[in-house]
Each structure stands twice: as C-alpha cells, then as structure tokens.
C-alpha angles and dihedrals in degrees: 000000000000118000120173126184088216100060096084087210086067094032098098086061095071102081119183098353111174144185153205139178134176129181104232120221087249094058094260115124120213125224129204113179116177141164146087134294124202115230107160092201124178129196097258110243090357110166115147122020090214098060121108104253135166112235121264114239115209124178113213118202109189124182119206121198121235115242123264115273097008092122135033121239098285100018128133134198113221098189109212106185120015134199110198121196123182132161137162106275094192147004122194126188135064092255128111111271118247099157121129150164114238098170145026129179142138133235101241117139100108125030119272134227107178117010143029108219106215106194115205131186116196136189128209122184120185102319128133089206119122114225092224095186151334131239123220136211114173133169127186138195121202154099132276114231 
C-alpha cells in the first residue's frame, strides 16, 4: 500500500501531523515530523483465529510532506543521519492482536524537495482485527542545499 500526503484524495488520512526545524550552529538543520495515518488493514482471508496459518507479510510506503517553508524555490535537503519512530496508532475488532511491525526505514539515499518517504513492513497472524492506523515520530539530521 501506497499512501502519500500529496495526493489530495489521501490527504484526509494524515491526522495531526507536526512539525519542527531548527538551523544548528554547524550549518546542519534539524527535522522533527510527527502524527497519525490512517490505513484500515485487515488480515487477507482471515476466518478462524484458530486455524494454522502462515503470516501474512505487507509492505506500507508512506510519504510525508515536508513542512511549508522549510525549503526555499530550488533547495534540497541531503539527510545525513534519521530516527524513525513508528507504532500502531489503533486496532478495531473483538479478535485477538497479532499485528506487528517488523520493519521500519526511511528512504534516504538522495536529498529530498518535496517528501520523506517512511517504509514500513508489517506482519498480521489469524486476527480478525482491523490496524486502523500508525503513528509516526521521526527525527532527521541533515543540510539544505
């Protein structure tokens, strides 16, 4: 699943998202993105949360904007060190959780103008709950060019 916070029909999915910069003495700037997405998952197939059943493997890209008037017309951002925090936001249903975050990374091998890609791996095992959303906590390091 692919969610981005530019594409205005996914844009009522980002909830609370905040931000903070500040310009360090070395010339470095420091990021802090933070807030909730809405991803309404369900285990695929899922009947009997007894049963015997592999877990099922989904990968979550999730593109956060940068804030207004973080960079100038033209600016990049080259990050040069990332904190990634990520944690499930909400679970609905009546069924046992088995829900979890396997992996968390960021996409951060070239600067950036407009988005911070978050990449997410999740894991599901015979649950009828639905992951309603993620909550996110993220905290670069880096230089405006």
């Amino acid at each position: 699943m692919h969610l981005s916070q530019l594409d205005p029909q996914q844009a009522d999915r980002f909830r609370s998202p905040h931000s903070l910069f500040y310009d360090l003495p070395d010339g470095r700037t420091l990021l802090m993105l933070s807030g909730l997405v809405d991803v309404d998952l369900q285990s695929p197939g899922w009947t009997n949360e007894s049963a015997e059943v592999p877990p099922y493997q989904h990968e979550l890209q999730i593109d956060l904007q940068l804030p207004a008037g973080f960079l100038a017309a033209g600016q990049l951002f080259s990050i040069e060190q990332s904190l990634p925090s990520v944690g499930l936001a909400s679970l609905s249903g009546v069924a046992n959780v088995f829900w979890g975050i396997q992996q968390v990374s960021l996409a951060v091998n070239e600067p950036i103008d407009q988005i911070v890609r978050l990449l997410l791996d999740l894991e599901v095992a015979r649950t009828g709950e639905t992951l309603k959303g993620v909550s996110y906590a993220i905290t670069l390091l880096g230089r405006r060019c």
